[in-house]
C-alpha positions in Angstrom: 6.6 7.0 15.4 10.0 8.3 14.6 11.5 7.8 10.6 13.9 5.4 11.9 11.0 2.9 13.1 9.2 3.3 10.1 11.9 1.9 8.1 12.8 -0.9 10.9 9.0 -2.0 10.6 9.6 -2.1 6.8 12.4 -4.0 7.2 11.0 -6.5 9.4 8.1 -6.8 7.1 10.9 -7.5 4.2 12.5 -10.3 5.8 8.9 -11.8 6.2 7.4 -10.9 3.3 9.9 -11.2 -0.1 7.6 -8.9 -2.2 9.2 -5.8 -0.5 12.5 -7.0 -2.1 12.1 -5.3 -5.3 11.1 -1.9 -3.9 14.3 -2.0 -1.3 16.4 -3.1 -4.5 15.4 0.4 -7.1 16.2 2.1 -3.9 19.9 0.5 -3.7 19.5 -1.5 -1.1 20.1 -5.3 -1.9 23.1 -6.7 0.2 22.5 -10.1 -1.5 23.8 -8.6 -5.2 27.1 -8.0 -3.6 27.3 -11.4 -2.7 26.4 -13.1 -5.4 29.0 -11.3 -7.2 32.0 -12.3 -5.3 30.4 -15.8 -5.6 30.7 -16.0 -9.6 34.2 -13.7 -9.1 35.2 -17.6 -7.2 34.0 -19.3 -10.1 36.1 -17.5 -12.6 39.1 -18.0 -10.7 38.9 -21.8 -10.5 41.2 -23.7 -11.9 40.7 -25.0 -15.4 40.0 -28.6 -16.2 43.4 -30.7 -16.4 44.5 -31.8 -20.2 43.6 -35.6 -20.4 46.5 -37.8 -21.2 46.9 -38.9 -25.1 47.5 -42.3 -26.4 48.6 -41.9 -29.7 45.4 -43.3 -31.0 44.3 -40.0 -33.1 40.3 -41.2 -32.8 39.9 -41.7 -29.1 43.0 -38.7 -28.4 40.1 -36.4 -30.7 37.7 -37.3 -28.6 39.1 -36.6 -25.1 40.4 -33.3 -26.4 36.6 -32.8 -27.4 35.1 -33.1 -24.1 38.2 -31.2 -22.7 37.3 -28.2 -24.5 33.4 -29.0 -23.7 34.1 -28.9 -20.1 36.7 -26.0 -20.0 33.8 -23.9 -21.5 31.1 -25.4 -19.5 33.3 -24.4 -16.3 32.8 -20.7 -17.3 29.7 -21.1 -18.8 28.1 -21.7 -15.2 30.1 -18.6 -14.2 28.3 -16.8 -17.1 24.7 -18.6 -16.3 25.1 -16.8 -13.1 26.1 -13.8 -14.0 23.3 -12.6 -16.3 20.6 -14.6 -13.8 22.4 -11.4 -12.0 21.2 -9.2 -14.2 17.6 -10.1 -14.1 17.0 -9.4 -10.2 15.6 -6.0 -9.6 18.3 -3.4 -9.1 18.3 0.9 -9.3 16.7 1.4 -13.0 19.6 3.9 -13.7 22.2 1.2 -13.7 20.9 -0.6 -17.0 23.8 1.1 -19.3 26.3 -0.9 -17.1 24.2 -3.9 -17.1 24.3 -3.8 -21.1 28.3 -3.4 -20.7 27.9 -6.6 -18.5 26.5 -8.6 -21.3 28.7 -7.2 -23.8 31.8 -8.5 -21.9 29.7 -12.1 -21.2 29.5 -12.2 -24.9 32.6 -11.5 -25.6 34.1 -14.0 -23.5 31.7 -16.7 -24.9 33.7 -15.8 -28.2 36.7 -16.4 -27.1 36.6 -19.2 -25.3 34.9 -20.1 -28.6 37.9 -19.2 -30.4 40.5 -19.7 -28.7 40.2 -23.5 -26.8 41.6 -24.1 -23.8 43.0 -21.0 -23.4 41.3 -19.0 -20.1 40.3 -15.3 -21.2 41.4 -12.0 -19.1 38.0 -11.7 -16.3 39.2 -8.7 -15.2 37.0 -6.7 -17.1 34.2 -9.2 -16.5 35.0 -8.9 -12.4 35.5 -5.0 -12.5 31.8 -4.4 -14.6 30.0 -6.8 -11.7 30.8 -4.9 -8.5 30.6 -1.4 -10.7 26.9 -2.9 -11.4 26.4 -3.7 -7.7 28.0 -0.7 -6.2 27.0 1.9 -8.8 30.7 3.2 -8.9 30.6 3.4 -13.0 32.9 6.4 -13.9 30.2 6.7 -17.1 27.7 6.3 -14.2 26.4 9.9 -13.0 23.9 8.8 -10.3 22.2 12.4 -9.0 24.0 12.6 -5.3 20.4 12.4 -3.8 18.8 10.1 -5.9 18.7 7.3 -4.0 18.4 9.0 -0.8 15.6 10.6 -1.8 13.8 7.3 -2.9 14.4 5.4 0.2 12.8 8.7 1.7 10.0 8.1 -0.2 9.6 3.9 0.5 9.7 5.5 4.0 7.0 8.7 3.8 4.7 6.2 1.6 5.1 2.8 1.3 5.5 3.0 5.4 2.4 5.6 5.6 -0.1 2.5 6.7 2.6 0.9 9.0 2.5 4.3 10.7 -1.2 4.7 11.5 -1.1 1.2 12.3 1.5 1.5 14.9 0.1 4.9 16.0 -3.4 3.9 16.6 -1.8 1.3 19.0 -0.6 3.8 21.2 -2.8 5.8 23.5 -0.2 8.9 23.7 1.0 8.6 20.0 -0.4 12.2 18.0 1.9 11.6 15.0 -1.0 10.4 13.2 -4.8 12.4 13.5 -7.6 10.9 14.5 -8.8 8.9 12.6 -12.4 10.6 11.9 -10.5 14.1 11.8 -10.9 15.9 8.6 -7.0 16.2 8.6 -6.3 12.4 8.3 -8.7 12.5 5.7 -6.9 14.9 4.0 -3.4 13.4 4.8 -5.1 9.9 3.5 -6.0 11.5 0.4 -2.8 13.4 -0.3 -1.1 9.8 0.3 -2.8 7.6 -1.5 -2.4 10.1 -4.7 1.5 10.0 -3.8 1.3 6.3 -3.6 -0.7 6.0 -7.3 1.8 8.9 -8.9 5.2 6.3 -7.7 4.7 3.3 -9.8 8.4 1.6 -9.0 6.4 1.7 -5.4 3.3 -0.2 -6.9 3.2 -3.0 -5.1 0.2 -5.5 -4.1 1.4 -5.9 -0.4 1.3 -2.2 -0.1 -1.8 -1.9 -2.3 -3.5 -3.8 0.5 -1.8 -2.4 3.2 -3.4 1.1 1.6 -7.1 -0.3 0.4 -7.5 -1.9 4.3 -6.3 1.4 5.7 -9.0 2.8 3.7 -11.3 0.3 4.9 -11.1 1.0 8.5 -11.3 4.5 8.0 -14.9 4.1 6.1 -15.9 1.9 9.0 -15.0 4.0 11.1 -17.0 7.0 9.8 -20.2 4.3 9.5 -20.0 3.3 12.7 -19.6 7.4 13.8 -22.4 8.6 11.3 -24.3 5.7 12.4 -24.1 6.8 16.4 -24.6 10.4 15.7 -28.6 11.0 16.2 -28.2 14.7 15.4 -26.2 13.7 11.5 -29.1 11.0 11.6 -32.3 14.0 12.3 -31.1 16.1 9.8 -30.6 13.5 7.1 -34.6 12.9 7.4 -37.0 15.1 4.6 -39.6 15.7 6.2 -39.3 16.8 10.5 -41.4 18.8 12.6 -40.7 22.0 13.3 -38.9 23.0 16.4 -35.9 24.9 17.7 -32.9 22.3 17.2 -33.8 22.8 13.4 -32.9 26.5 13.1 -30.4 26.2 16.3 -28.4 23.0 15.5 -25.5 23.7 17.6 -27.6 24.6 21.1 -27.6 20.9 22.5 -30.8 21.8 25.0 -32.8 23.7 22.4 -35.4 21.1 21.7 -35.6 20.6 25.8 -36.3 24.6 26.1 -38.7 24.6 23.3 -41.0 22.2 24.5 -40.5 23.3 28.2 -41.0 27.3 27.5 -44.8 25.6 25.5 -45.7 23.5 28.2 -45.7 26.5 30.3 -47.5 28.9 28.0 -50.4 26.2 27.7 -50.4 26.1 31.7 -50.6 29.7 31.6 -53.0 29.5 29.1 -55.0 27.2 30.6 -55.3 28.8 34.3 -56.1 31.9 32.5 -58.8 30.5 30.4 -57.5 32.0 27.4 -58.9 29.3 25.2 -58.1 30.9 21.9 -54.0 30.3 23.1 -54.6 27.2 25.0 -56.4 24.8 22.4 -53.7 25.5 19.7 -51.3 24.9 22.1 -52.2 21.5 23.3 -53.1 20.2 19.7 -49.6 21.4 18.7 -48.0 20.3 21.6 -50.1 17.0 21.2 -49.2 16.8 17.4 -45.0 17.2 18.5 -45.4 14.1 20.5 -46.2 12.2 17.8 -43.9 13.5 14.8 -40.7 13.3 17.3 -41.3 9.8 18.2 -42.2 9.6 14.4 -38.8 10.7 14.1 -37.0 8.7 16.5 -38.2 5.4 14.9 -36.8 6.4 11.2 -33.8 7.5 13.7 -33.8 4.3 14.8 -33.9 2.1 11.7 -31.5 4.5 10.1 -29.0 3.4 12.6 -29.5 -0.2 12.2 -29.2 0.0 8.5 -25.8 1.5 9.1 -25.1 -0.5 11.9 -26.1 -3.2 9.3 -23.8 -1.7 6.6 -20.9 -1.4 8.9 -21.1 -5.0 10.2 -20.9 -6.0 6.2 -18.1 -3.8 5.6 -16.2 -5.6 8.5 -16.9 -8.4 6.8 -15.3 -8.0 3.7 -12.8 -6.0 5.6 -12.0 -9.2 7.2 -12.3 -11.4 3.9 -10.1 -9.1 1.7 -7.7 -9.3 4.4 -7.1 -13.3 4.4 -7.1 -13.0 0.4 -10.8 -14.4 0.0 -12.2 -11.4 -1.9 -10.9 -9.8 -5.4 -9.8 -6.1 -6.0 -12.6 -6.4 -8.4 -15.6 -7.5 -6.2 -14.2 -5.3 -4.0 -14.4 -2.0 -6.2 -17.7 -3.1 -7.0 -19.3 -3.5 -3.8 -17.8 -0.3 -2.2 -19.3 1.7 -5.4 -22.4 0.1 -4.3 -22.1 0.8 -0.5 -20.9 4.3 -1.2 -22.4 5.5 -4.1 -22.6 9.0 -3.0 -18.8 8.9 -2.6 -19.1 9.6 1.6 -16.8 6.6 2.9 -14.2 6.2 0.3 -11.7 8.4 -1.3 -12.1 8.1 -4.9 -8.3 7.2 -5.2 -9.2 4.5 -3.7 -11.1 2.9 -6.3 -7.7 3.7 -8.4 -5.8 1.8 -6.4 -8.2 -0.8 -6.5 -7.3 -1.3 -10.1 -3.5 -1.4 -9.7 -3.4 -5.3 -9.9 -6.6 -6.6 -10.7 -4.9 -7.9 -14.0 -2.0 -9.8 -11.7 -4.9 -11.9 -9.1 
């Protein structure tokens, strides 16, 4: 999956999911600041209120130039309103000295209008601070040249890391991504999950779940393999009777030619009536029977207690993907499932704790 999809799949996410807002906004990407400036730029060039007619009564002519003046500064003061609710939406970090000029100017203009009724203040300033704050064109603004290039790199490489394994696990022919159970993904897992815990203005708790059910399927996965792997399963057991696939793991037949090359020793044996070879040999031959189908019952209900733990790991899999389990009965039952740390990265449990103080 190309860089270019990565960030259309974020994108698509975006416009479906708001909580990506604020993570496209540090990176300078929020269209919607833009507008809302030109929108309160419109308000400040509206037309004041028109001066009421007097009647030469000085009471009720004090009272109608009261209210004027209320509603010529309640005109701008919507303007105003709108301006520092501008202020408040997530935008690049590095653009908070202009945002103080912003307010400054708001303030300023509260004063005069204050001061000076009826009498509409110079916005210029005002208009000229708003799109420097939206379009980061400050002259006292010295934005690094590939600041935010770099960061929108980075909402790519990481935030769109589980999108990408999602979208290349879909594909049959799609190797941008290693197998799953390959010691390189879990390397590559590892390495971004740290990147993800070391980027806080990416902490987010969409991604956070899009990262802990990555995680999730990758532990399954490894049950489910560890689970169907006899051999992992024989050599996990502390006490096994002796024969050749113990000292030759890796020889696939060596148990086959063990038992084979004995079986015809104690035929030779016995057709030579060397009795002293041929007893020994059918007691131990005798006694193998018995400690390998020993064996392949603890084999056996090995597997189904992993099978077991795997079909309960699905399950919460499942339930902390609808939203009907907690990061924190989560973190505790993986410690529990995985308590010699096998299955889970131990970032993981890390990220785990990212936003149990937000549920």
């Amino acid at each position: 999956m190309a860089e270019w999809s990565v960030w259309k799949a974020l994108e698509q996410v975006r416009q479906k999911k708001r909580e990506l807002d604020p993570l496209f906004a540090r990176a300078g990407i929020a269209p919607e600041l833009a507008t809302i400036a030109n929108r309160i730029c419109l308000d400040l060039k509206r037309s004041p209120p028109t001066l009421p007619l007097l009647t030469g009564d000085k009471t009720r002519d004090a009272e109608a130039m009261g209210m004027y003046y209320e509603g010529y500064a309640r005109q701008y003061e919507e303007a105003f309103y709108k301006a520092e609710n501008l202020l408040r939406f997530t935008w690049v970090p590095e653009a908070a000295p202009i945002a103080a000029l912003v307010s400054a100017e708001i303030l300023r203009l509260r004063d005069q209008l204050k001061n000076e009724q009826g009498k509409t203040p110079d916005f210029t300033d005002l208009e000229a601070l708003l799109f420097n704050y939206v379009r980061l064109d400050h002259p006292s603004l010295a934005l690094p040249p590939d600041l935010l290039s770099n960061r929108r790199r980075e909402l790519t490489d990481v935030a769109g890391y589980p999108l990408l394994v999602q979208h290349a696990h879909s594909e049959m022919q799609n190797d941008s991504v290693p197998p799953l159970l390959s010691e390189e993904f879990k390397t590559q897992l590892s390495e971004h999950l740290q990147r993800y815990l070391a980027s806080p203005w990416l902490h987010c708790p969409l991604i956070t779940q899009w990262y802990v059910t990555l995680a999730l399927d990758t532990g399954l996965a490894r049950k489910k393999h560890d689970a169907l792997d006899d051999q992992l399963t024989a050599s996990l057991l502390k006490r096994r009777w002796p024969s050749l696939s113990n000292w030759m793991p890796q020889f696939e037949f060596a148990d086959q030619c063990w038992y084979i090359s004995l079986s015809l020793l104690a035929l030779v044996s016995l057709f030579m009536e060397w009795w002293w070879l041929a007893a020994p040999m059918v007691i131990w031959l005798h006694l193998s029977l018995g400690a390998h189908r020993r064996e392949r019952k603890e084999i056996e209900d090995r597997r189904a207690y992993l099978l077991g733990q795997a079909q309960m790991l699905k399950r919460t899999r499942d339930r902390f993907g609808v939203g009907h389990i907690s990061l924190e009965k989560l973190a505790f039952q993986l410690r529990h499932w995985d308590e010699k740390g096998e299955y889970f990265e131990p970032q993981l449990f890390d990220l785990l704790a990212l936003h149990q103080h937000q549920e």
